[in-house]
Every structure is written in C-alpha cells, then in structure tokens.
KOLLUMGU-975389 format. One record per residue (C-alpha): residue in three letters; x negated, y negated, z negated; residue number from 0. Coordinates in steps of 0.25 Angstrom, whole numbers, padded with zeros to 4 digits, always signed. Example, Ala and Ser with C-alpha at 12.3 -4.5 7.8 and 13.67 -1.06 7.14 Angstrom:
BEGIN
<rec ALA, <-0049, +0018, -0031>, 0>
<rec SER, <-0055, +0004, -0029>, 1>
***
This chain:
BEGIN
<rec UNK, <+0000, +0318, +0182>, 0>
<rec UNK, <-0001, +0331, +0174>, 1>
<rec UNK, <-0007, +0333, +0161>, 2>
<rec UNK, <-0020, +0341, +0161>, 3>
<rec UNK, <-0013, +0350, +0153>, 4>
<rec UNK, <-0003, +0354, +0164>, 5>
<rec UNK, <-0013, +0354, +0174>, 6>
<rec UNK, <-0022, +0365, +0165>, 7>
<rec UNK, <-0009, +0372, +0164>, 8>
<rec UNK, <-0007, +0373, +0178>, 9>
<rec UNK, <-0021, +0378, +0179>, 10>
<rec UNK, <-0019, +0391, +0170>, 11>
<rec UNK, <-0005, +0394, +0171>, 12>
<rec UNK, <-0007, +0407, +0181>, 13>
<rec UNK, <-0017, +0411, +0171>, 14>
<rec UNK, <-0008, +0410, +0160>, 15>
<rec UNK, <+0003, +0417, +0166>, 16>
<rec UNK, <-0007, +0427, +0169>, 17>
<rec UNK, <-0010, +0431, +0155>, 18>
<rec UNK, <+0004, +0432, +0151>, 19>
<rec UNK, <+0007, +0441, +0162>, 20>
<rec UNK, <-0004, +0448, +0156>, 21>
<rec UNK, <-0001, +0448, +0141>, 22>
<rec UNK, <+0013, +0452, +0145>, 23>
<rec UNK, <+0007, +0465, +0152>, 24>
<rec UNK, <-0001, +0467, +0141>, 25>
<rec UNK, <+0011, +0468, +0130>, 26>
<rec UNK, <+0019, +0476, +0140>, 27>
<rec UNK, <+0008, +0485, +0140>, 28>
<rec UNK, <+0008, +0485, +0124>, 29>
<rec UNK, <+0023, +0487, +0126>, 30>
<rec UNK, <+0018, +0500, +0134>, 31>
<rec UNK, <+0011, +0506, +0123>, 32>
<rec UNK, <+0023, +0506, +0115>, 33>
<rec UNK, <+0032, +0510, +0123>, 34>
<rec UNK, <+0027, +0517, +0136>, 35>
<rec UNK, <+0042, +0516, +0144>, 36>
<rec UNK, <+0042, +0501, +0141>, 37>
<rec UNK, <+0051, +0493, +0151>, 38>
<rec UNK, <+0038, +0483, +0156>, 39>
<rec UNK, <+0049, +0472, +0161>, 40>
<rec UNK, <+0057, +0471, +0149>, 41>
<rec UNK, <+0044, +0473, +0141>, 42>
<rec UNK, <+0038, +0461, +0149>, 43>
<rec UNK, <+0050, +0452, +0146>, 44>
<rec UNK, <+0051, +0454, +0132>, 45>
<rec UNK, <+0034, +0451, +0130>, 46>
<rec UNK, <+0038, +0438, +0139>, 47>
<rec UNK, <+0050, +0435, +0130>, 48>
<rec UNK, <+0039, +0436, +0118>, 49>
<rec UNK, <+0030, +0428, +0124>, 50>
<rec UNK, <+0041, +0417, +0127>, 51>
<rec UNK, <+0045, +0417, +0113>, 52>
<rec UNK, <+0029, +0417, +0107>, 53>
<rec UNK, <+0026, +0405, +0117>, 54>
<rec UNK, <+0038, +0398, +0112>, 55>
<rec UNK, <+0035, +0399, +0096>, 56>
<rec UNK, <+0023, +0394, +0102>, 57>
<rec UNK, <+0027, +0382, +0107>, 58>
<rec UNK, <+0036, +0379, +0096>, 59>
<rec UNK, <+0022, +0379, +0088>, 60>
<rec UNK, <+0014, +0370, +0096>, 61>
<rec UNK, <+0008, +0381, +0100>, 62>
<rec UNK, <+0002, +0387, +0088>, 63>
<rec UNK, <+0005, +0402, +0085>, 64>
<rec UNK, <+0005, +0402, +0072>, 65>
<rec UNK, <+0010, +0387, +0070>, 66>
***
C-alpha cells in the first residue's frame, strides 16, 4: 500500500509541474529584459539546469535553504 505521502504527491504533481513551467517563463522573461535577442531555448535550459542544481543543494540539506 502506498504511503499517504505518495498518494498526496500523486495528487499535486500536475500542479507542480505547472508552476515550474511558470516560474521558468518567468525568468526567461527577466532574461528578456536584459538581453532583448535572448535565445528562449538555450535560456530555458540553462534556468532548468539552475533549478536542478538549487533543488539538489536542497536535498542535500534536508531540505532547509539555509541549512
């Protein structure tokens, strides 16, 4: 039987994907501030690459940001 845990994770794991795609769009468009002839896909891959690395400190944290 699954843990509760997993079950809840089931449950909001569109959502969360959601907001990533959305914070992603958000930092290329701060990336289009800067720099107006950005490349979106190589921007998008190098913000997905930064989040990779920031959930990874993360997890070797415990999860605490500042731990």
């Amino acid at each position: 039987m699954a843990k509760i845990e997993m079950l809840e994770m089931d449950a909001h794991r569109a959502q969360l994907t959601s907001d990533l795609k959305r914070l992603i769009d958000k930092y290329v468009a701060i990336f289009e501030w800067d720099v107006p002839e950005v490349d979106e896909p190589l921007s998008e891959r190098l913000i997905i690459e930064s989040l990779r690395r920031g959930l990874d400190d993360l997890d070797r944290r415990g999860g605490q940001p500042n731990a």
